[in-house]
Structures are given as C-alpha cells and as structure tokens.
N, C-alpha and C positions, 0 to 999 in steps of 0.2 A: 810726247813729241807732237808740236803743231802739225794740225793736216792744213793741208790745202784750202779747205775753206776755212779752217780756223785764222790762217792768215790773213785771206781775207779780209776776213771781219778787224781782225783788229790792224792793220793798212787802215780800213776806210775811216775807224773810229779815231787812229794817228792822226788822217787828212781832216780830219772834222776839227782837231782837236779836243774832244768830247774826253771823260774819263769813265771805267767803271761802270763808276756810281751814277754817274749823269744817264750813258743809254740804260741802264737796269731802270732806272726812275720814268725815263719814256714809255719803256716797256711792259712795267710795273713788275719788274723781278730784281732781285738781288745782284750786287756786283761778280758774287763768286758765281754766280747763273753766266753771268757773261763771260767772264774768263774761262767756264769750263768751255765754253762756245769758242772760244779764243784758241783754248788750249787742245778741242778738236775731243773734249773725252763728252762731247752732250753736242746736241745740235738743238735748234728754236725750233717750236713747232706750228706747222699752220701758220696762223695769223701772224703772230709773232717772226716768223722767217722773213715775211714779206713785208713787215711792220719795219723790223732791221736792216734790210735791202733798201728801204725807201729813205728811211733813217742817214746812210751811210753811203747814198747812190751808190750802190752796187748795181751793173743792171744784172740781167736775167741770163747774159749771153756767160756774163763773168762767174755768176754762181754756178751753171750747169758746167762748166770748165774745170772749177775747181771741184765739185762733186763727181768727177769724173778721176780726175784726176786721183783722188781719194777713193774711191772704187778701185782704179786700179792697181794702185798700192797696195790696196788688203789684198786681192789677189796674189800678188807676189808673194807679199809676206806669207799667204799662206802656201803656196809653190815651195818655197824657199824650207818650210818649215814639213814640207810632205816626205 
C-alpha cells in the first residue's frame, strides 16, 4: 500500500511527466528502485532524497508532512495490532 510519501513522489513524477526509467537514470538507480520509493516499501537516501525533491519540486514543507503523516500511520497500525 502507498504511503504518503510514496505518493508523493510519484504526483510530482506524473506533474513532470518524467517515467521510471527516466528519474532512475537522473538519479542513477534502477526504475524498480523508484517504484519501490513510489510504492513506500524503500525510501532514497541522503543525497539522493534531496536529489529527487529537487528533481520533482517537492519542497521541504511537503516532504516533512507526508513523513509524518507516515509516522503516524505505523503507529496506528501498530495500536491496532497491540
């Protein structure tokens, strides 16, 4: 199930029009590297988060919202599951 930043990411790669293979090639990773980012089971690291925010004008206010957002969720899920 996409998380909140995985949405994100792939919103700004729709508004770009960008595919895949095209941000993995910016970024110099594979396209399934980006859907797992997409798909919320991996996130980018370091460079590369900031590399793809810049990529897909994400600003900085938008990423910490959805990382939050996703924080809180796992939390539930695991309430839910206590």
């Amino acid at each position: 199930m996409p998380t909140a930043t995985g949405k994100l990411f792939k919103a700004g790669r729709a508004e770009r029009g960008s595919t895949l293979e095209e941000v993995g090639h910016v970024l110099g990773v594979n396209k399934q590297s980006v859907y797992a980012w997409e798909q919320g089971t991996a996130m980018p690291s370091g460079i590369k988060l900031a590399r793809l925010c810049a990529m897909l004008k994400i600003k900085s206010s938008q990423l910490e919202k959805a990382v939050m957002e996703d924080a809180l969720e796992a939390v539930r899920r695991r309430m839910r599951a206590a």
